[in-house]
DRENNU-296467 format. One record per residue (C-alpha): x, y, z; residue in one letter. Coordinates in nm, 4 decimals, always signed. Example, Ala and Ser with C-alpha at 12.3 -4.5 7.8 and 13.67 -1.06 7.14 Angstrom:
REM DRENNU-296467
NODE / X / Y / Z / resn
NODE / +1.2300 / -0.4500 / +0.7800 / A .
NODE / +1.3670 / -0.1060 / +0.7140 / S .
***
This chain:
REM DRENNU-296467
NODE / X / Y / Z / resn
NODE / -15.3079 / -13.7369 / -14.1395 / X .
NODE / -14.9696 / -13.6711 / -14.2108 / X .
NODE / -14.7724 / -13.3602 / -14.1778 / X .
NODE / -14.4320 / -13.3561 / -14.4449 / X .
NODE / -14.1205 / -13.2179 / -14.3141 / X .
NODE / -14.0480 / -12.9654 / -14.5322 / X .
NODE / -13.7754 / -12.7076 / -14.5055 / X .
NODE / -13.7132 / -12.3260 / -14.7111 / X .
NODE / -13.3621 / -12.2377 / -14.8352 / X .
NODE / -13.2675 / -11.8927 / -15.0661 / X .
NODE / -13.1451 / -11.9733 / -15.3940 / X .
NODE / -12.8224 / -11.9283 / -15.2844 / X .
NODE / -12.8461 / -12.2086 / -15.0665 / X .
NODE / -12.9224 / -12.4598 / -15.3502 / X .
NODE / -12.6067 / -12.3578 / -15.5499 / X .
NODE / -12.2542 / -12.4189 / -15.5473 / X .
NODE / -12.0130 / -12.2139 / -15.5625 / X .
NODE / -11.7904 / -12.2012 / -15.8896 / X .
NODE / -11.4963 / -12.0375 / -16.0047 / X .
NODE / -11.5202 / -11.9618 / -16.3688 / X .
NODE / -11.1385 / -11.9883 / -16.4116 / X .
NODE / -11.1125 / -11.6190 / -16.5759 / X .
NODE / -10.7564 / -11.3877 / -16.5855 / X .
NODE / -10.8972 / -11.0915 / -16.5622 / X .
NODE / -10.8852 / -10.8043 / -16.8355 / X .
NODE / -10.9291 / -10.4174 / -16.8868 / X .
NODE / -11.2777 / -10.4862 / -17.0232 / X .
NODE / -11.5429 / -10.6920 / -16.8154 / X .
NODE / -11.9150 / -10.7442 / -16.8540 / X .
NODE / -12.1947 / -10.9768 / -16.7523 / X .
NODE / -12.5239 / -11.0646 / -16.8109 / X .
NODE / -12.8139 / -11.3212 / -16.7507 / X .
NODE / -12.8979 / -11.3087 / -17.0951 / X .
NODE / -12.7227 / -11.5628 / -17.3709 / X .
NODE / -12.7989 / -11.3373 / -17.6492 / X .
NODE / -12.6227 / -11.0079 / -17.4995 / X .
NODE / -12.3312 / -11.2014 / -17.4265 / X .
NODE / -12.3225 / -11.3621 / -17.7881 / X .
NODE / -12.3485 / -11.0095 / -17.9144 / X .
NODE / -12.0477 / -10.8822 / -17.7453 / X .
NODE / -11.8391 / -11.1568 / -17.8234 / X .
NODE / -11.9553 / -11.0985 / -18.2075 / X .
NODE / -11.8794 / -10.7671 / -18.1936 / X .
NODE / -11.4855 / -10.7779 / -18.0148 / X .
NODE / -11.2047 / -10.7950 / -18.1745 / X .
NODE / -10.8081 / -10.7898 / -18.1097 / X .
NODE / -10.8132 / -10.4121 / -18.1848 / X .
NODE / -11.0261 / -10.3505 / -17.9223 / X .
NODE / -10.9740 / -10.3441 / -17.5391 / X .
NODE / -10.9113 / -10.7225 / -17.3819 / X .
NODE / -11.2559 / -10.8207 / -17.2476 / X .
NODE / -11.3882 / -11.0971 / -17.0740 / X .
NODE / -11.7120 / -11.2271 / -17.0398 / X .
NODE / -11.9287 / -11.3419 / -16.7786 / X .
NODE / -12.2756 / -11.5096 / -16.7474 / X .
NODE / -12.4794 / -11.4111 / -16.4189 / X .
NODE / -12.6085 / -11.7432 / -16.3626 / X .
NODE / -12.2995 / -11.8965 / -16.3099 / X .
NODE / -12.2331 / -11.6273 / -16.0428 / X .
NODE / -12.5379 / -11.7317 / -15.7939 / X .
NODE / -12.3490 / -11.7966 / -15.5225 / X .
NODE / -12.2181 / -11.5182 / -15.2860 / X .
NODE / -11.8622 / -11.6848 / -15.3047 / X .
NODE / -11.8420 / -11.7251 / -15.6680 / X .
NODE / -11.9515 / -11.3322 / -15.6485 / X .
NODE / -11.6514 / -11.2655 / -15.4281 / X .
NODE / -11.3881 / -11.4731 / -15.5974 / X .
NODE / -11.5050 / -11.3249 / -15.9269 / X .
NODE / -11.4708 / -10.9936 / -15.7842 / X .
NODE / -11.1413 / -11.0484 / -15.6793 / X .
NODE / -10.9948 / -11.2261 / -15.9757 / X .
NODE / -11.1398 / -11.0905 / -16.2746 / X .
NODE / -11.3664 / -10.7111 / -16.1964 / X .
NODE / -11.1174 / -10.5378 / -15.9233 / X .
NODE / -10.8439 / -10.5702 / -16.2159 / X .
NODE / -11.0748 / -10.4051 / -16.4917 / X .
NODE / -11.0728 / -10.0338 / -16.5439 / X .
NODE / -11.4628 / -10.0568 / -16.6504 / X .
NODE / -11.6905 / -10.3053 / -16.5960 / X .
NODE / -12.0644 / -10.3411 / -16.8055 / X .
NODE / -12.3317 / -10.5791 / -16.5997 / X .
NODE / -12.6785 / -10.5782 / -16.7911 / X .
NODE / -12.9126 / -10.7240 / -16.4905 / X .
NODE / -13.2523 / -10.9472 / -16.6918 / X .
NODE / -13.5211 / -10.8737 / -16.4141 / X .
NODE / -13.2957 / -10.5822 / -16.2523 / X .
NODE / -13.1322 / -10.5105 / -15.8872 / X .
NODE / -13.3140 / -10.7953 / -15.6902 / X .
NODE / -13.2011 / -11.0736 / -15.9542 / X .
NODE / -12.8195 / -11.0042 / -15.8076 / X .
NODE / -12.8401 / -10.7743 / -15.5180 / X .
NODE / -12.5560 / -10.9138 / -15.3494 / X .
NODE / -12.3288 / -10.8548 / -15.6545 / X .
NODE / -12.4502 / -10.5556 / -15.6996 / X .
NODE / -12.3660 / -10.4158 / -15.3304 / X .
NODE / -11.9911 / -10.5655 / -15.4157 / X .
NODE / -11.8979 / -10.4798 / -15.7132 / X .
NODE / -12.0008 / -10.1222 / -15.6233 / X .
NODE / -11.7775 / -10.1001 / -15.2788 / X .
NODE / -11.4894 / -10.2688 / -15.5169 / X .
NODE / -11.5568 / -9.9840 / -15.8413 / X .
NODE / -11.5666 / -9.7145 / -15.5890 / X .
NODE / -11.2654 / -9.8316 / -15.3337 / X .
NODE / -11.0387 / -9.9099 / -15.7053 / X .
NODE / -11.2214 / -9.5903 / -15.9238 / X .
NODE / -11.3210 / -9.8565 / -16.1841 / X .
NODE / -11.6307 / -9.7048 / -16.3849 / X .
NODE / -11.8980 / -9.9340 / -16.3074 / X .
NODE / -12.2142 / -9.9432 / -16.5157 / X .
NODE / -12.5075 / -10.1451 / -16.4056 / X .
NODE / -12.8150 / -10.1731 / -16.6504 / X .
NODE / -13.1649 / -10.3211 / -16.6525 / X .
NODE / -13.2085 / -10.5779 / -16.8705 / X .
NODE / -13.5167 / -10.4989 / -17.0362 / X .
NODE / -13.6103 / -10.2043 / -17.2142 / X .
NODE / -13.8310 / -10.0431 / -16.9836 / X .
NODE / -13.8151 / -9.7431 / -16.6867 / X .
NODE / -13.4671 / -9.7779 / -16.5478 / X .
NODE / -13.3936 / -9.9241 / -16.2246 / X .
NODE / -13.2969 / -9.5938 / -15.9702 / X .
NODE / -13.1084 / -9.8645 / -15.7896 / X .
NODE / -12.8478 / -9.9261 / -16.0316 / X .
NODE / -12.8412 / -9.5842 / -16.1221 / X .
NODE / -12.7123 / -9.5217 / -15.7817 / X .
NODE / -12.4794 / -9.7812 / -15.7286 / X .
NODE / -12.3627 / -9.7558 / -16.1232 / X .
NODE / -11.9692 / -9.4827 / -16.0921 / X .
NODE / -12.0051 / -9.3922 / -16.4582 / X .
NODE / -12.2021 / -9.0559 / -16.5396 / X .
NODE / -12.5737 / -9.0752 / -16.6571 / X .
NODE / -12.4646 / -8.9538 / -16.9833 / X .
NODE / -12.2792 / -9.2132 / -17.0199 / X .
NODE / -12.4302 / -9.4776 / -16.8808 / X .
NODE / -12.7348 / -9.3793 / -17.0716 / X .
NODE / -12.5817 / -9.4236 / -17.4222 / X .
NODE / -12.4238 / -9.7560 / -17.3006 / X .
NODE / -12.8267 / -9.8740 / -17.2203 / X .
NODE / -12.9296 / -9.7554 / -17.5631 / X .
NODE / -12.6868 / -9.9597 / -17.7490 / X .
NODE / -12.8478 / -10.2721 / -17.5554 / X .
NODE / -13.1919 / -10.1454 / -17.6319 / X .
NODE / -13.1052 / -10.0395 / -17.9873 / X .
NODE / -12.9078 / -10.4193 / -18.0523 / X .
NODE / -12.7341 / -10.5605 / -18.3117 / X .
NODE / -12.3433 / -10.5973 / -18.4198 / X .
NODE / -12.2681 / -10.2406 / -18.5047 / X .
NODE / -12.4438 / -10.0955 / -18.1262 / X .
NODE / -12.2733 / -10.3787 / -17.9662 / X .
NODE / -11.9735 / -10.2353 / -18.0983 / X .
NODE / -12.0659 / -9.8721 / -17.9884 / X .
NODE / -12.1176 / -9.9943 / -17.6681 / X .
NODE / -11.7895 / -10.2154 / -17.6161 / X .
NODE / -11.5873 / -9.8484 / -17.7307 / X .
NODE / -11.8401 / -9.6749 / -17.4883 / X .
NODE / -11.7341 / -9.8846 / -17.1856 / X .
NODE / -11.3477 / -9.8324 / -17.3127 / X .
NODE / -11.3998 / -9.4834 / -17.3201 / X .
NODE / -11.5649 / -9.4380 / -16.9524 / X .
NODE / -11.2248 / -9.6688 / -16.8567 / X .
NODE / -11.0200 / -9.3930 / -16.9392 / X .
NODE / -10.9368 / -9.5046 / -17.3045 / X .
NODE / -10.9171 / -9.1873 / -17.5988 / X .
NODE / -11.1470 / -9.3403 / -17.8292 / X .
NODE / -11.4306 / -9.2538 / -18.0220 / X .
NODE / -11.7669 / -9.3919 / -17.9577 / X .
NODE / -12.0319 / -9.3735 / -18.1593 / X .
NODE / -12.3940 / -9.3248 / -18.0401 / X .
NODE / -12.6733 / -9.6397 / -18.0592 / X .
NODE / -12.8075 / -9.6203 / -18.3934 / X .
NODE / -13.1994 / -9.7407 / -18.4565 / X .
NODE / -13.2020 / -10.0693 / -18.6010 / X .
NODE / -13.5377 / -10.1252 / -18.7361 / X .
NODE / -13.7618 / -10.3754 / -18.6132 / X .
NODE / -13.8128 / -10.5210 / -18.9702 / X .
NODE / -13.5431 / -10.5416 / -19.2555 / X .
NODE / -13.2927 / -10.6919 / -19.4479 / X .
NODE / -13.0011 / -10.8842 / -19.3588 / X .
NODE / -12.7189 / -10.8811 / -19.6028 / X .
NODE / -12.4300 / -11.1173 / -19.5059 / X .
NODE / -12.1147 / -10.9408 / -19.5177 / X .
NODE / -12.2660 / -10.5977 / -19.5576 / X .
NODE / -12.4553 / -10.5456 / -19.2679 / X .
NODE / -12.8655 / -10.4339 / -19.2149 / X .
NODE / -13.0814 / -10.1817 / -19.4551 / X .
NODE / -13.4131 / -10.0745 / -19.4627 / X .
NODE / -13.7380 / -10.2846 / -19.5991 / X .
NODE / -13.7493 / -9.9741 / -19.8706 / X .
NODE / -13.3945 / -10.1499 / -19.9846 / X .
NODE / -13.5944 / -10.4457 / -20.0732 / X .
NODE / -13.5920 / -10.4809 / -20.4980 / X .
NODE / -13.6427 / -10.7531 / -20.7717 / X .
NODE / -13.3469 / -10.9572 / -20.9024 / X .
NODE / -13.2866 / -11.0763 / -21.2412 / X .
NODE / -13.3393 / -11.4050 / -21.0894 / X .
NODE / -13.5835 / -11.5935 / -20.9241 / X .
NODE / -13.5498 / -11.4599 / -20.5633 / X .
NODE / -13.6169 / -11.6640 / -20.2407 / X .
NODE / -13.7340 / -11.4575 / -19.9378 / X .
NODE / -13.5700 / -11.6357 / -19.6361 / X .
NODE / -13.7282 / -11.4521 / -19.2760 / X .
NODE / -13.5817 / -11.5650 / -18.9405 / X .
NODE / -13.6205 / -11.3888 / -18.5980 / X .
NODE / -13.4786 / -11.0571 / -18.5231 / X .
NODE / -13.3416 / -11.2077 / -18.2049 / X .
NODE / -13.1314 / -11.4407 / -18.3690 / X .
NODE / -12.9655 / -11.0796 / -18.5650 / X .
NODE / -12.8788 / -10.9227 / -18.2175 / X .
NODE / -12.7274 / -11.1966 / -18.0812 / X .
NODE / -12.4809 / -11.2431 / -18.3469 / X .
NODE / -12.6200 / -11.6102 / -18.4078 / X .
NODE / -12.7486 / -11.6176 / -18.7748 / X .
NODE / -12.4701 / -11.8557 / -18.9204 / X .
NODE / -12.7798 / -12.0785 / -19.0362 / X .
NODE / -12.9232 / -11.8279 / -19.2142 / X .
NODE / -12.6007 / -11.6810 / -19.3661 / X .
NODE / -12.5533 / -12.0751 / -19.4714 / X .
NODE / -12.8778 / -12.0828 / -19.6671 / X .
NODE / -12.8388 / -11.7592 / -19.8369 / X .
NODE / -12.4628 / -11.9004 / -19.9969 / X .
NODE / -12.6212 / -12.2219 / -20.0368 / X .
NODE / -12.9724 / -12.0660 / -20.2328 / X .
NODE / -12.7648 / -11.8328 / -20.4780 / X .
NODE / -12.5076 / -12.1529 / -20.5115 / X .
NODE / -12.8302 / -12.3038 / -20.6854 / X .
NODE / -12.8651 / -11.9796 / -20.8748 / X .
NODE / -13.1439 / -11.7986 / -20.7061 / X .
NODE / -13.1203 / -11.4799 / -20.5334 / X .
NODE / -13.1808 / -11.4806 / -20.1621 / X .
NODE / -13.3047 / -11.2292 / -19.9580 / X .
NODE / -13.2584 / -11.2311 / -19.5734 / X .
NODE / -13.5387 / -11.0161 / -19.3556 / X .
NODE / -13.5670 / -11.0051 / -18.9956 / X .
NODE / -13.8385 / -10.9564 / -18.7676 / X .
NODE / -13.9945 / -10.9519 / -18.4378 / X .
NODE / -14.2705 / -11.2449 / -18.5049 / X .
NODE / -14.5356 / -11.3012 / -18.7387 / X .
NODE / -14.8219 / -11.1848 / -18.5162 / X .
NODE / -14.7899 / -10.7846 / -18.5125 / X .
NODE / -14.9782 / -10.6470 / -18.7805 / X .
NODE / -14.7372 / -10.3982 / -18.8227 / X .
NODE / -14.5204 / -10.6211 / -18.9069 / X .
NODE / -14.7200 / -10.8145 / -19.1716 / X .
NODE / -14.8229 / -10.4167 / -19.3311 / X .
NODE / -14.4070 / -10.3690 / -19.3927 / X .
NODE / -14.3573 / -10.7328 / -19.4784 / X .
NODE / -14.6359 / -10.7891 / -19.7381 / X .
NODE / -14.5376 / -10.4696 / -19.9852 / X .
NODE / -14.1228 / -10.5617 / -19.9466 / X .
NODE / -14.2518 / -10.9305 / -20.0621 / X .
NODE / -14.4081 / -10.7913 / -20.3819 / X .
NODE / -14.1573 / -10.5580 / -20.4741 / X .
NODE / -13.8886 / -10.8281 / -20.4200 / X .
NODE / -14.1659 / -11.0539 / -20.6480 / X .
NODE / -14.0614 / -11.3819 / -20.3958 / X .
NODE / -14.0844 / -11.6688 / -20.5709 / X .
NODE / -14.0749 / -11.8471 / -20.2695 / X .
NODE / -14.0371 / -11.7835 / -19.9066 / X .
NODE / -13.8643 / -11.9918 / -19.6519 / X .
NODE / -13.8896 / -11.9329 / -19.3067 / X .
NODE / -13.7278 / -12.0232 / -18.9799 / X .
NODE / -13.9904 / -11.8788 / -18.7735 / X .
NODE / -14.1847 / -12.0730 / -18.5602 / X .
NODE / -14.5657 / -12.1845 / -18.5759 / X .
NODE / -14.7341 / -11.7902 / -18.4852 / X .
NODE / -15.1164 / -11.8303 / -18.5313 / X .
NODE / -15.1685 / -11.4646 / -18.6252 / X .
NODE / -15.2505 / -11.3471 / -18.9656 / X .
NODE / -14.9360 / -11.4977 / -19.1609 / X .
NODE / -15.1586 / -11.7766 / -19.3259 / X .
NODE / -15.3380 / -11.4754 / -19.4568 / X .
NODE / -15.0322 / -11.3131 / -19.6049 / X .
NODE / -14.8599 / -11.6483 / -19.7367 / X .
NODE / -15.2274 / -11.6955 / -19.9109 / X .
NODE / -15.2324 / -11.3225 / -20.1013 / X .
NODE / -14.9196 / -11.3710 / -20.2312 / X .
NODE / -14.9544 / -11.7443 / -20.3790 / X .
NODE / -14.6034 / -11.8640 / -20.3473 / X .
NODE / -14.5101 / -12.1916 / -20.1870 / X .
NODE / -14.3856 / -12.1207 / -19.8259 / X .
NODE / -14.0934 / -12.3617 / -19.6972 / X .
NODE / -14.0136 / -12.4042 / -19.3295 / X .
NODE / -13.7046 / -12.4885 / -19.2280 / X .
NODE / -13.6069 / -12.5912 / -18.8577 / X .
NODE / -13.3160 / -12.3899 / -18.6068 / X .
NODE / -13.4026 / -12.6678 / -18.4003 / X .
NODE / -13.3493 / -12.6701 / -18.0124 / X .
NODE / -13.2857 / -13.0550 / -18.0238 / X .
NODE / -12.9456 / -13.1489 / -17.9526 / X .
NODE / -12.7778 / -13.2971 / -18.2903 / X .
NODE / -12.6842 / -13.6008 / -18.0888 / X .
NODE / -13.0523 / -13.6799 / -18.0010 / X .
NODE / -13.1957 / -13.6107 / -18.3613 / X .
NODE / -12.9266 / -13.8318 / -18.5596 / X .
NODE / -12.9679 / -14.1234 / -18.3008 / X .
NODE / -13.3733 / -14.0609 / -18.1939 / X .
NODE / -13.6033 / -14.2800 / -18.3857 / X .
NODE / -13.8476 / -13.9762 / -18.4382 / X .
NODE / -13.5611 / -13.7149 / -18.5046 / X .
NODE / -13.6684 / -13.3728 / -18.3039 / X .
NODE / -13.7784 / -13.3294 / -17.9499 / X .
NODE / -14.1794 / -13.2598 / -17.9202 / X .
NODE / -14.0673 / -12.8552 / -17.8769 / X .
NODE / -13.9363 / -12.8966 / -18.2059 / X .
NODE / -14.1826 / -13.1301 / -18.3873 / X .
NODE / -14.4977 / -12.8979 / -18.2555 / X .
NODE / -14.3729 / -12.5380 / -18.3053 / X .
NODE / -14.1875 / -12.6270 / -18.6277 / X .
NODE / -14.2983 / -12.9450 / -18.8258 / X .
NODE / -14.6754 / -12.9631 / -18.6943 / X .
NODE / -14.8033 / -12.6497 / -18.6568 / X .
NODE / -14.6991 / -12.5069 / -18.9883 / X .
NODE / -14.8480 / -12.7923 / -19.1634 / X .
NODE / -15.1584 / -12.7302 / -19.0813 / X .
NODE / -15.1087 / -12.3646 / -19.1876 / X .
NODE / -14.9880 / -12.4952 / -19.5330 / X .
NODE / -14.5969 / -12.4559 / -19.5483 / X .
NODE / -14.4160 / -12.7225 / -19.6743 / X .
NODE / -14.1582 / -12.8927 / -19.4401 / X .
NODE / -13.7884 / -12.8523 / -19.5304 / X .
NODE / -13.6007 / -12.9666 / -19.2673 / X .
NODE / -13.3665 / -12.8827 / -18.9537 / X .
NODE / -13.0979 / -12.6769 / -19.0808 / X .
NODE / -12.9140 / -12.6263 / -18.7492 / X .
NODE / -12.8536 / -12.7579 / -18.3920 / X .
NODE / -12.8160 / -12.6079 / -18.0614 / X .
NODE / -12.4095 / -12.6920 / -17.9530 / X .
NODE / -12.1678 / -12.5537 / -17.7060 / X .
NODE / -11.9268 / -12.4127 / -17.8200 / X .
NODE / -11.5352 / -12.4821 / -17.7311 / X .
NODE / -11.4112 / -12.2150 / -17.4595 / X .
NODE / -11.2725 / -11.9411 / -17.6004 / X .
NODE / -10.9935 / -11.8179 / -17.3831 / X .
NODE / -10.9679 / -11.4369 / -17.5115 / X .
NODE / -11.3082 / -11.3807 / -17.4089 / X .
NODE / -11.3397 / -11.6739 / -17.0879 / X .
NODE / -11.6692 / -11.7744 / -17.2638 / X .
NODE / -11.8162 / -12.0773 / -17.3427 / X .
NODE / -12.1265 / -11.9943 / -17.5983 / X .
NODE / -12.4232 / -12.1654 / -17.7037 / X .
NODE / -12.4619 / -12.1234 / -18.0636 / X .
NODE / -12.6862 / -12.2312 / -18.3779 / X .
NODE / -12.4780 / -12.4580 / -18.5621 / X .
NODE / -12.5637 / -12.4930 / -18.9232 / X .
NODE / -12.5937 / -12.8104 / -19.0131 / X .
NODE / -12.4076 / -12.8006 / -19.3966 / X .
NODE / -12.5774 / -13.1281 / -19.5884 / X .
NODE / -12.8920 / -13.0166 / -19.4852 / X .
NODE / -12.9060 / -12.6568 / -19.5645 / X .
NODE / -12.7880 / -12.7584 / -19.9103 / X .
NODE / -13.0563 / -12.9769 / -19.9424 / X .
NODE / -13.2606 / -12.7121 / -19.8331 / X .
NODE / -13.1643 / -12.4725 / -20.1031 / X .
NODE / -13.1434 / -12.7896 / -20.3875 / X .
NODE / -13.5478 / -12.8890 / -20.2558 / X .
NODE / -13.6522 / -12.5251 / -20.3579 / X .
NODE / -13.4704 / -12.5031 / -20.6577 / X .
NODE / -13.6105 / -12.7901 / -20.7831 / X .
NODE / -13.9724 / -12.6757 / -20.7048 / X .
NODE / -13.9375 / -12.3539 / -20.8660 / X .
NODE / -13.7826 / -12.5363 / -21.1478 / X .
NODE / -14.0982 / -12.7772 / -21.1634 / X .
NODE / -14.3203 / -12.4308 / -21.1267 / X .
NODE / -14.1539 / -12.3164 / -21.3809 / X .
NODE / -14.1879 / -12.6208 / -21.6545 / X .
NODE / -14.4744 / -12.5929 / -21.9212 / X .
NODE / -14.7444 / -12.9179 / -21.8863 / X .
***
């Protein structure tokens, strides 16, 4: 018999060290999440505070902790880490950037990622009050462009800025996206003097500031002269869900629905079936754009099951990738690079121009 040599290392063991190259700035957060640090980019601008961004797991290391530290957080007057999986994800950096906030009297506010019981340990360690740090949390829980904002003049304000900041404001777990003017209320949801397309995507993709495909179909549907309607959601599964989707749908009187929500196996088919309109499903696909142009099958298997396959069988009609997954280009204000859903223009026009012409066919006496 033979015995392998294995050895154990930490995590931090297996990782270099990196220096993410940032000047540092009078605003400074980090998270593990992609989606909170989309959402603060989204919601900065030049009026506000100079902020830089980081992303926790590019800060493994304990020396790319310390050099970040030393560069970029010891020069900020506050400094916002949201912690995915809490104190034990980053304990190191949290035990630093503490000692640092309280040797310098930056306001340090250290939240738990997920919207659960707080962590008591980053409570402690956080310098900012609980008031404070509390509302900061909320606007994380709450999401979405206009708490993100709230919470970027929140951490201004606990860094010794005289600004207003606005408490978290509920953002509803189902509604409508209007492009330009911001979220409303299912009860918002009306006819047009059109035909209207119902277009649903993920509520996720709304906090994280990363719904260019979606604003792209809605100019490209009404460029074909049908009204488009935008609603977010969680999923498709929650019957909650489906009891404030299915009344909004009729009121709108959807001619047609297309969705960038994955395959969900829940009662959807049921809904799509009551209200006897053709369902379209359209692809934010994970694939890189590379791979899909050049691969002899187009999408990765992800893609193909959860989007193309799976909804077949359910009876939507395939209409095609309408973004790709890309890094974007650093941008130096924030010290950021960001992976966004890049809407993929030929293809969300023929998107819009394939339901057009259906409706149009629908539409055409025998």
């Amino acid at each position: 018999m033979h015995i392998l040599n294995v050895t154990t290392a930490s995590l931090d063991d297996l990782i270099e060290p990196v220096d993410l190259g940032q000047a540092p700035a009078e605003l400074v957060a980090a998270s593990f999440s992609d989606s909170d640090l989309a959402a603060l980019a989204g919601a900065w601008g030049p009026e506000l505070p100079e902020l830089r961004l980081a992303a926790l797991r590019d800060l493994r290391h304990p020396m790319s902790v310390d050099l970040w530290i030393e560069r970029v957080a010891s020069g900020a007057r506050a400094v916002l880490v949201r912690l995915l999986g809490g104190y034990d994800w980053w304990a190191y950096g949290c035990e630093r950037l503490a000692a640092v906030a309280r040797e310098r009297g930056i306001a340090l506010a250290l939240l738990p990622g997920e919207c659960r019981a707080d962590d008591p340990r980053l409570a402690a360690l956080s310098t900012v009050g609980p008031g404070a740090r509390a509302g900061l949390l909320a606007c994380f829980r709450e999401g979405g462009p206009e708490n993100m904002r709230a919470a970027l003049l929140g951490l201004a304000r606990v860094g010794g800025r005289a600004v207003a900041a606005p408490a978290a404001a509920p953002l509803p777990r189902v509604g409508l996206y209007l492009p330009g003017a911001g979220v409303r209320g299912l009860e918002a949801a009306e006819a047009a003097g059109r035909p209207l397309v119902a277009v649903l995507f993920y509520r996720s993709m709304l906090l994280a500031n990363d719904h260019a495909p979606v604003d792209a179909l809605v100019a490209a549907l009404e460029a074909e002269g049908l009204a488009a309607r935008a609603v977010f959601l969680p999923n498709l599964r929650e019957p909650e869900v489906l009891a404030a989707l299915e009344p909004a749908l009729r009121r709108m009187r959807a001619a047609a629905i297309v969705t960038a929500t994955a395959f969900a196996a829940g009662e959807e088919a049921g809904l799509f079936a009551r209200l006897g309109v053709p369902v379209f499903q359209v692809v934010p696909a994970t694939t890189r754009r590379e791979a899909w142009a050049e691969g002899q099958r187009g999408l990765m298997p992800a893609d193909l099951a959860m989007h193309v396959v799976l909804p077949e069988l359910d009876g939507r009609i395939l209409a095609g990738a309408v973004s790709f997954k890309e890094v974007a280009p650093l941008d130096v204000r924030l010290g950021l690079r960001l992976q966004r859903n890049r809407p993929e223009a030929g293809r969300v026009a023929q998107v819009a121009r394939r339901v057009a012409a259906h409706l149009a066919l629908a539409a055409t006496p025998p």
